[in-house]
N, C-alpha and C positions, 0 to 999 in steps of 0.2 A: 846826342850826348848821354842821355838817359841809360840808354842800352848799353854804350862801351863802357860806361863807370858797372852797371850791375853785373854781369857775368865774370869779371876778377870776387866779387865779393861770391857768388853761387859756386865757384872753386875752392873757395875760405871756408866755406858753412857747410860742403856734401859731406863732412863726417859728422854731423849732428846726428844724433839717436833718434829714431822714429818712435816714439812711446806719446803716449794720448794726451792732448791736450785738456789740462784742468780747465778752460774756458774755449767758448768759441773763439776761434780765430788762435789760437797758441799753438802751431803745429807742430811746432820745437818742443815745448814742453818746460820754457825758460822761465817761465810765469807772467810773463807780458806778452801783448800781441805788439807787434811790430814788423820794421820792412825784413825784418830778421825772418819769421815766418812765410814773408810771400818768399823769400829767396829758398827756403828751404822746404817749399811747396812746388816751385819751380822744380826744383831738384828731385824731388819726391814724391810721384805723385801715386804710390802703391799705399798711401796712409789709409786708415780703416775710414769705410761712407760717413760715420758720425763724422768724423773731424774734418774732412778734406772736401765733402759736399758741402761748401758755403752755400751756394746759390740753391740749392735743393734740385738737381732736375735731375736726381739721381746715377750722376756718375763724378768720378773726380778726374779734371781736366784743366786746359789752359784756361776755361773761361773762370773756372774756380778759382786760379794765382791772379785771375786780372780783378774779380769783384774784391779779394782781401785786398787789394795793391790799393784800390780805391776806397774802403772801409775798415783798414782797419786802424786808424784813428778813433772810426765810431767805435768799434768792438772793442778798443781799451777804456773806453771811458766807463764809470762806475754807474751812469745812468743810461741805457740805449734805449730804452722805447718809450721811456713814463715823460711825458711834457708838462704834466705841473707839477715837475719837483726836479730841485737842484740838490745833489752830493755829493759830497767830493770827499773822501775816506784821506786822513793823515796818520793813519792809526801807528804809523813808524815815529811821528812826532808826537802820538799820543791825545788826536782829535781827530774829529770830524766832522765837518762843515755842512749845514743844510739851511737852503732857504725854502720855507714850503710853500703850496697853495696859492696863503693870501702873503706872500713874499716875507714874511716871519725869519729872520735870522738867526740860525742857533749854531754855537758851538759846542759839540758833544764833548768834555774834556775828561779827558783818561786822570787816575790820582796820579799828582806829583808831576803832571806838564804844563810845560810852560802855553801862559795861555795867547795866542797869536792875537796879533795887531790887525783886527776885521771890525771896523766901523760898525756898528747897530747893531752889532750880535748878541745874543741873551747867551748868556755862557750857563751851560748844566752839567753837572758832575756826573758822570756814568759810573757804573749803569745807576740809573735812578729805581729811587726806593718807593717813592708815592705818587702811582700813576692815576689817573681818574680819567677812562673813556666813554665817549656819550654814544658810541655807536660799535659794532663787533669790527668793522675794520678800520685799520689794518692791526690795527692793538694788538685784540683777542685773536683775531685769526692766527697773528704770529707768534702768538704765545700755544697757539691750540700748535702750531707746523712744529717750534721746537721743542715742543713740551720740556720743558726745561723749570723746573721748581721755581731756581731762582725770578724766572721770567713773572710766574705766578703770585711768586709772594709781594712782587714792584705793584701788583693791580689792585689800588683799596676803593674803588667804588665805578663800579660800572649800572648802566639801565637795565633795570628787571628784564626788558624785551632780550638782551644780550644774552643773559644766564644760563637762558634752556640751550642754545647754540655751544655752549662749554660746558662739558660735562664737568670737567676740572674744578671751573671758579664756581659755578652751579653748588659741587662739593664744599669748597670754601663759604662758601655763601650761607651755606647749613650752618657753618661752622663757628660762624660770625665773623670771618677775616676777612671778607669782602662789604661795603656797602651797597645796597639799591641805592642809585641817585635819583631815579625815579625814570620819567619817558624822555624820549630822545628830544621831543619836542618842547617837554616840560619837566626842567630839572629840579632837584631841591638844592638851593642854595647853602640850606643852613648845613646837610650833610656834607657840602663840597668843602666849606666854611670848615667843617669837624676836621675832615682826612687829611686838610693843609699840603694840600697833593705840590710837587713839585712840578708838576706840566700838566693839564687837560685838552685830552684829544679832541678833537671836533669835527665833524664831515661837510660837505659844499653846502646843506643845501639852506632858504634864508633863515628859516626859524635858529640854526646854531649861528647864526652873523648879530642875531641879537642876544644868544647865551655866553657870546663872545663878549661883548662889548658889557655887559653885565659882569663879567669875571673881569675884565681888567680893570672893572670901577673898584673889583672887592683885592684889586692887586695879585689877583691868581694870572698866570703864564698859560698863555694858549695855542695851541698849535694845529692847523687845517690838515686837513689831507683829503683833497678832489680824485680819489683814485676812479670811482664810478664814473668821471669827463676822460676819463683816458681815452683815446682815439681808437688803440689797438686793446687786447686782451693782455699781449705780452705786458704792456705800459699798465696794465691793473694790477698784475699781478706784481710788477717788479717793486709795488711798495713796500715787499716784505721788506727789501731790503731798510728804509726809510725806519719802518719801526724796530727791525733788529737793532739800527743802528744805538739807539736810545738804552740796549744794555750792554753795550760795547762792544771792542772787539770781535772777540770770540762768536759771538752771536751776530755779527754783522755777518762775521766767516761763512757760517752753518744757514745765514739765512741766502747768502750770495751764490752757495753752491744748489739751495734747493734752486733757484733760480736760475741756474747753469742747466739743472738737468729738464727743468722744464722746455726749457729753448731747446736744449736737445730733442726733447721728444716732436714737439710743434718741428723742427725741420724734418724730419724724420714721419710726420703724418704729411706732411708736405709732399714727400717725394713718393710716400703710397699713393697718395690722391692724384698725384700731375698723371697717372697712368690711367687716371678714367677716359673713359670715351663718350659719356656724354655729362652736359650740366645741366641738371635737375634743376628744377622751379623751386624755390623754398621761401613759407610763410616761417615767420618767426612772432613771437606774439605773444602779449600779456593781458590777462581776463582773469579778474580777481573771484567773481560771482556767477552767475546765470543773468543778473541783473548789472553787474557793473560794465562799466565801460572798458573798448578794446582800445588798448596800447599798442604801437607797432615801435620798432625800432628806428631810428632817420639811417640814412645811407651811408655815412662814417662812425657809425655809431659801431662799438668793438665787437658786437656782437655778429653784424652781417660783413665785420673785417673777416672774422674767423669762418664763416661762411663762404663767404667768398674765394679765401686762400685755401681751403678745400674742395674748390668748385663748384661751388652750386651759385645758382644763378638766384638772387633776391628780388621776388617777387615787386617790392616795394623800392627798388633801387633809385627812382624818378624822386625820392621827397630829402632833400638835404638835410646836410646837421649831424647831429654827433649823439645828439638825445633821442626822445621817445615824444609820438607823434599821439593825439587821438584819432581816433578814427571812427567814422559810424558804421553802422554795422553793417547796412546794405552797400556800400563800399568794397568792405573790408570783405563781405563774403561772396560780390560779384569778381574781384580782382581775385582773392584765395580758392575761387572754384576749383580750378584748374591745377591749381599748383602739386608736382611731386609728392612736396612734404611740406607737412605742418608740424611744428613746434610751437607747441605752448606753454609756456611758464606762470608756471602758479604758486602760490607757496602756503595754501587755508586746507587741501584735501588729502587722503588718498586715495589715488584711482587706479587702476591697475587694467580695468576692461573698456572695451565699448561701452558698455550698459550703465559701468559708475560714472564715465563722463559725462551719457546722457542723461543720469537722473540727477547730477550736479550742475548741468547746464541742461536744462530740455527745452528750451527755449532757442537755445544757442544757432540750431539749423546744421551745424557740426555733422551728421548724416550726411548730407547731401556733399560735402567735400569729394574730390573724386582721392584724397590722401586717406582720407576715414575710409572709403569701400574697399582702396585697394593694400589696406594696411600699414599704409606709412605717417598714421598719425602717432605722434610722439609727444606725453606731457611728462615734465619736470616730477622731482619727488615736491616734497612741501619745502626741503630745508638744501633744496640746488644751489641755492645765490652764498648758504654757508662754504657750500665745497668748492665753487669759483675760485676761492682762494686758497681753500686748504689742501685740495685736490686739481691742482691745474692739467694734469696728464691725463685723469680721468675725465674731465672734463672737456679737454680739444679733441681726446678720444670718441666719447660720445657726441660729438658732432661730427667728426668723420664717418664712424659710422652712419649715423643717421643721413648723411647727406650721401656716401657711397656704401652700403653696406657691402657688394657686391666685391668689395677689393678686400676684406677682412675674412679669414679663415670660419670666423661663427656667424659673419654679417651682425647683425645687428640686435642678437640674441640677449648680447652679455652687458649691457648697457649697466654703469653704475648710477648715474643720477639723474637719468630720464625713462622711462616705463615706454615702451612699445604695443601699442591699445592690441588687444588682440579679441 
């Protein structure tokens, strides 16, 4: 039945215009993804790789109208990858609906709309004017992505740690238009107490569960955001959307399209990578000191997602979970012997050689990797984990490299936020 009803409608739709979809999945170009789209994908299947490559395996075909026919419900929704966070954009009614995190209900209400009947919702007027965040994201990152004044002047007290990461509020901060609220872990109440901030931002982890609960004794409004538990990278990134939302509209707009082209790109390193021929071993890994303790990522954890959908094979694939694992060290360097490549994230140095890694870690054993002799060890700049979010293209880019240099015009040269030891 399926069949004989669709092909009367793919006769309806063959004079549609072939021009580029503003979002994945719109291959119409009608502003919504719909079965409108597979019909006119069906029809169509000369659309440009970016739009018509759903499935990434770099060509566009019947398997491409069968994966939209079955996703694209997902591809119209306002949230596709982020799993702790619900929004739902009314911006034609003049609101926007979010439950965060820790399940926090807000109604973002535009001036002059009527405000919807949503049980337990803390209704805030957009864009808001007195912001206080305890941590750079997703706040400040999206204030640094849109740079947009207005977004700058809503922010009156953010963590000294935050400030050097923006050079904008940094500015402000000289200025006196911004306050220090002090450390992430340790806030000053009586500053937060002065700014009478209309929302303060807060991140998963426990020490903000009791700067929480401290703020709603002093009747300040608080709002989570777990973007760092996100499963995938995409789901990290897409909280820009979350904090645009917060100055309305327009900024929702600006932050939804950076978000568009990001998933563009990530499909599109997708469909360079599926043409490797083989998949390299890869350590990924965090080592704060010569003396501290090594981090590894767990196996759903977004970082060895990205890894993976670039093919490379994760070392450490055998330890579940979504977080970050200890590890000791004769472990960590009997299993890493071997591997490809090693990536290491650090955010206290800069190292640029062989020789600065070893006199930063000389203890490390770092030499004997068979990635260190044969040049594919790779450490982070100091301030990588800022550009995760402010740079997401540059970002999935440098891990494609890193993981296949050999499918990239310069290989692995041109890296923007990780140094290749040489």
């Amino acid at each position: 039945m399926k069949k004989i009803f669709i092909f009367p409608i793919l006769a309806l739709l063959s004079l549609v215009p072939s021009v580029m979809g503003a979002e994945i999945g719109d291959i119409n170009n009608d502003g919504s993804v719909d079965i409108a789209d597979v019909v006119y994908l069906f029809k169509h299947r000369n659309v440009p790789l970016d739009d018509g490559d759903l499935n990434c395996d770099n060509s566009v075909d019947i398997a491409d109208v069968v994966y939209l026919f079955k996703n694209y419900d997902k591809f119209r929704e306002p949230v596709i990858f982020a799993k702790n966070l619900k929004l739902e954009p009314h911006w034609d009614e003049g609101y926007c609906y979010i439950v965060d995190s820790k399940g926090h209900k807000f109604v973002l209400l535009d001036k002059n709309a009527t405000v919807p009947n949503i049980p337990d919702a803390k209704i805030i007027n957009v864009p808001v004017k007195r912001i206080v965040s305890g941590w750079y994201y997703p706040i400040v990152s999206t204030a640094d992505i849109l740079n947009d004044s207005s977004c700058y002047d809503s922010i009156k007290g953010v963590t000294k740690y935050t400030l050097k990461y923006s050079p904008e509020l940094s500015k402000r901060y000289d200025e006196g238009k911004v306050a220090d609220i002090g450390s992430s872990s340790n806030v000053d109440y009586d500053v937060i107490i002065n700014i009478s901030p209309d929302i303060v931002f807060l991140a998963e982890w426990p020490q903000h569960d009791k700067i929480e609960a401290k703020l709603n004794e002093l009747g300040i409004t608080v709002s989570r955001a777990f973007s760092y538990k996100e499963p995938t990278y995409m789901g990290r990134i897409e909280w820009v959307k979350y904090a645009a939302a917060f100055w309305g509209e327009d900024k929702y707009n600006k932050a939804n399209n950076f978000f568009q082209n990001a998933w563009k790109k990530r499909n599109d390193l997708l469909r360079i990578t599926r043409n490797a021929k083989t998949y390299p071993k890869v350590v990924n890994f965090w080592k704060s000191s010569d003396i501290g303790s090594i981090y590894i990522p767990e196996s759903q954890n977004y970082y060895i997602k990205l890894i993976n959908g670039f093919r490379g094979d994760y070392v450490f694939s055998d330890l579940p979970g979504t977080g970050n694992e200890k590890i000791d060290t004769e472990t960590f360097m009997e299993r890493a012997r071997n591997a490809d490549v090693v990536i290491l994230r650090q955010s206290s140095k800069t190292i640029k050689t062989k020789d600065d890694l070893l006199k930063v870690y000389p203890n490390s054993g770092f030499e004997n990797l068979k990635a260190f002799k044969e040049g594919r060890f790779y450490i982070s700049k100091s301030d990588y984990y800022t550009w995760e979010a402010r740079d997401p293209i540059g970002t999935m880019e440098d891990y494609a490299k890193m993981i296949h240099p050999e499918l990239f015009p310069n290989g692995d040269n041109d890296l923007k936020h990780f140094v290749k030891l040489q």
